[in-house]
PARO-734586 format. One record per residue (C-alpha): x, y, z. Coordinates in steps of 0.02 Angstrom, whole numbers, plus 50000, padded with zeros to 5 digits. Each point is the difference from the previous one (the first is absolute). Example, Ala and Ser with C-alpha at 12.3 -4.5 7.8 and 13.67 -1.06 7.14 Angstrom:
BEGIN
50615/49775/50390
50069/50172/49967
This chain:
BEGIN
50536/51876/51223
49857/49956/49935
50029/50044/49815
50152/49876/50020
49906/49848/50066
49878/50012/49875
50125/50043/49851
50092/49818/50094
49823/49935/50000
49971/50037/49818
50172/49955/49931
49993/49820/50098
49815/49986/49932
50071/50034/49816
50126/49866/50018
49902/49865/50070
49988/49869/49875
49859/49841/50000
50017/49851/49916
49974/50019/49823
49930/49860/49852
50018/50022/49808
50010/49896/49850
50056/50061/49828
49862/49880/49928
49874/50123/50053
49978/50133/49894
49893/50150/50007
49922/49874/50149
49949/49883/49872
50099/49799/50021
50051/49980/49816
49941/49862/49915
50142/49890/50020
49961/49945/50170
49823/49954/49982
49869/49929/49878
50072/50056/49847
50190/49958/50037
50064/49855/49906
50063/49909/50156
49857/49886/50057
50002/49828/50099
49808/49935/49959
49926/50189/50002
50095/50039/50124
50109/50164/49970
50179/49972/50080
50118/50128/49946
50016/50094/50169
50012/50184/49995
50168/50088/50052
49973/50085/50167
50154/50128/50090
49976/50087/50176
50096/50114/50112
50009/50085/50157
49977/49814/50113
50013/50038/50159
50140/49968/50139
49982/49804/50050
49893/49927/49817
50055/49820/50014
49884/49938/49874
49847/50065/49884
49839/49954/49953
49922/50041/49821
49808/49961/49977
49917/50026/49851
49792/50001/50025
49861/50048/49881
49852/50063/50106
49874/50038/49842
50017/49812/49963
49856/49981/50148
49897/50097/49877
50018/49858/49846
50069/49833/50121
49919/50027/50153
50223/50006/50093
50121/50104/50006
50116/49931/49886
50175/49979/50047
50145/50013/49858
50155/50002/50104
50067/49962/50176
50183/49991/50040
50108/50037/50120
50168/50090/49929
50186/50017/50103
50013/50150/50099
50150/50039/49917
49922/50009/49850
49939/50182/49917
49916/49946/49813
49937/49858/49935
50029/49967/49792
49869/49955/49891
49969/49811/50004
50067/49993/50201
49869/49869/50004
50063/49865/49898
50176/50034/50014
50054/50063/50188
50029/49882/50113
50027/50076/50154
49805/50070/49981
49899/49883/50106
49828/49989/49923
49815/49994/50081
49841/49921/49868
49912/50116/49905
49822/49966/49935
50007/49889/49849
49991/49866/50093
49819/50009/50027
49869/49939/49913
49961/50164/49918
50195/50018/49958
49990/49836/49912
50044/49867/50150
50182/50045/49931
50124/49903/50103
50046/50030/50140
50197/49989/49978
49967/50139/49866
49898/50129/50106
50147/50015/50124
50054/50166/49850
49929/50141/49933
49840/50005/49891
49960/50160/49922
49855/50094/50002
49860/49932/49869
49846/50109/50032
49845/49937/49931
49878/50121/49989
50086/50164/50004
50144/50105/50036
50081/49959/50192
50120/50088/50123
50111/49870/50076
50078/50058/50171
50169/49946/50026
50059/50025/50192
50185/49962/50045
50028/49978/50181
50157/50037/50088
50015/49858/50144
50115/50006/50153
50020/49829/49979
50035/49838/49892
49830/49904/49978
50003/49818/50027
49894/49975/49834
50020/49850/49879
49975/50011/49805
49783/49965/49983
49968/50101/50154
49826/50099/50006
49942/50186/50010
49926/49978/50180
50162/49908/50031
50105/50151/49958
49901/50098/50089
49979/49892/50163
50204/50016/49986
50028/50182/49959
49889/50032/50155
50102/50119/50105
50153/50021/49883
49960/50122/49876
50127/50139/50006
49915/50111/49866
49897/49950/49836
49976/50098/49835
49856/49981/49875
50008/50024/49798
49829/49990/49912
50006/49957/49826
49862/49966/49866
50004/49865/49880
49893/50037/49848
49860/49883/49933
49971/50000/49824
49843/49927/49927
50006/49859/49874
């Protein structure tokens, strides 16, 4: 008997699945260019091709998700963590395509950090997007969570990261994180 309920406990272990977050514009766990400092799509230094993203393996009851996109070795060269990208996605939804940002408009979309005065006071009806990474001083590993919520957030377009977070409070079903490096290169 108990050779069976572990071999049950085993098998059910092995087939347990957890939310999971990708993107095919990581590669080798480097963001390619494209989607950063030395893409071609820019508004005022601002990198805005968004990076494709797919997940699986949501669990029972996702009615909406959260993607944030922070860079925690900007403290080290801005004194913040900079924030790239904060949306909330529909729970329905299992990928996001490259350039989501600009042209999905079911994606309801929180300010990232251009808008400050180290960003370049860009305004604010433009921050509401993604802004790639543009590391200034050296290679940096961007974490990229995706929450799974158990609800709809009441959250308009301009919303803030303490915001999200003050709403998420209590409804996060499962998260996944994806680290990814964006490369510096010196002038």
């Amino acid at each position: 008997m108990k050779k069976f309920l572990l071999g049950l406990f085993l098998l059910v272990g092995a087939t347990s699945f957890a939310l999971e977050l990708s993107s095919s514009g990581v590669k080798d766990g480097v963001i390619e260019k494209k989607y950063g400092t030395y893409g071609k799509d820019q508004y005022r230094g601002m990198p805005t091709l968004s990076m494709p993203f797919e997940w699986k393996d949501a669990p029972a009851g996702t009615k909406q998700f959260a993607l944030v996109i922070e860079d925690f070795d900007a403290v080290e060269a801005v004194g913040v963590i900079w924030l790239h990208w904060l949306t909330l996605i529909p729970g329905e939804a299992k990928a996001l395509p490259e350039n989501a940002s600009a042209t999905d408009p079911k994606l309801i979309q929180g300010e990232n950090s251009w808008w400050s005065l180290i960003g370049g006071s860009l305004p604010k009806e433009e921050v509401a997007r993604y802004g790639g990474p543009v590391p200034p001083n050296k290679t940096h590993t961007y974490t990229i969570t995706l929450y799974a919520l158990d609800k709809e957030l009441d959250l308009k377009k301009g919303y803030y990261l303490n915001e999200l977070y003050d709403a998420m409070e209590g409804h996060v079903l499962e998260k996944s994180v994806l680290k990814a490096k964006y490369e510096f290169e010196k002038k």
